[in-house]
C-alpha positions as CSV (number, residue, x, y, z in Angstrom):
1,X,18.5,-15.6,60.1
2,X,20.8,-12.8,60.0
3,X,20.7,-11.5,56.1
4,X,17.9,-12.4,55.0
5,X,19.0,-15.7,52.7
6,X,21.1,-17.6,55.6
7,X,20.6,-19.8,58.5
8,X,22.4,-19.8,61.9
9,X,22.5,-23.2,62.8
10,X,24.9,-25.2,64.8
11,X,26.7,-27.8,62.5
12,X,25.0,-30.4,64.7
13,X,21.6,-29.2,64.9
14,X,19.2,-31.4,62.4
15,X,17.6,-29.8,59.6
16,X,14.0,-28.1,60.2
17,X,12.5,-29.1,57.1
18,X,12.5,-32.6,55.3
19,X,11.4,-32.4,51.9
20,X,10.8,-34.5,48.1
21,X,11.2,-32.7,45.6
22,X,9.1,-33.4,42.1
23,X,9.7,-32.1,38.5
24,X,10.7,-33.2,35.1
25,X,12.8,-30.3,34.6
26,X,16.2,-31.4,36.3
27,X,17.5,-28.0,36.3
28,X,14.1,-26.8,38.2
29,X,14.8,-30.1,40.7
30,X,18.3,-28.6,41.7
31,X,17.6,-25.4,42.0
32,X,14.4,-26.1,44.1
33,X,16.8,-28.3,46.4
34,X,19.4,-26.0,46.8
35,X,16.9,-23.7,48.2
36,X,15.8,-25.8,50.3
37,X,19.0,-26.8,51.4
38,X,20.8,-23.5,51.8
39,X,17.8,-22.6,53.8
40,X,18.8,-25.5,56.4
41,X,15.8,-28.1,55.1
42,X,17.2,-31.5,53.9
43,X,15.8,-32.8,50.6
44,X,15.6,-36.4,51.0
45,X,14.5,-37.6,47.5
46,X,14.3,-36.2,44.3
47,X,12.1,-38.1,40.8
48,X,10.8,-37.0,37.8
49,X,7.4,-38.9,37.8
50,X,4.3,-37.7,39.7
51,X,4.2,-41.7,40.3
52,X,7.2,-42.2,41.7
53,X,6.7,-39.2,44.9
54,X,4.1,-40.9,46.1
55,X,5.8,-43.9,46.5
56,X,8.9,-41.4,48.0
57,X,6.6,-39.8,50.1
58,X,5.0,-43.0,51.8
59,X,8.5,-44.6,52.4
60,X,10.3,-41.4,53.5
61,X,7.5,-39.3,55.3
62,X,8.8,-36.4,54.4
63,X,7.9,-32.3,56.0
64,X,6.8,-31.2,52.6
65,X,6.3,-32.4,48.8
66,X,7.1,-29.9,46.2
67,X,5.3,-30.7,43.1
């Protein structure tokens, strides 16, 4: 990092974090991914329903869950 809120990263390199994202508050869900995102992680699912990460989580075996 060089600012504090970036990530040097080749464009080839894969992201360091994997991550499902859980709320029912879609404008919590985006901002949490974008986070996430700008911080070079890769949020491979987002849902609404407690329910529904498990089952996310199971099929995608993701770095992280953020309930």
């Amino acid at each position: 990092m060089t600012d504090g809120t970036s990530v040097d990263r080749d464009a080839g390199d894969p992201p360091t974090l994997r991550a499902v994202v859980c709320d029912d508050d879609a404008v919590v869900r985006s901002v949490v991914s974008q986070l996430i995102e700008e911080r070079g992680g890769q949020v491979i699912a987002e849902t609404d329903a407690a329910a529904q990460t498990i089952a996310l989580a199971e099929r995608f075996e993701p770095d992280v869950v953020v309930l």
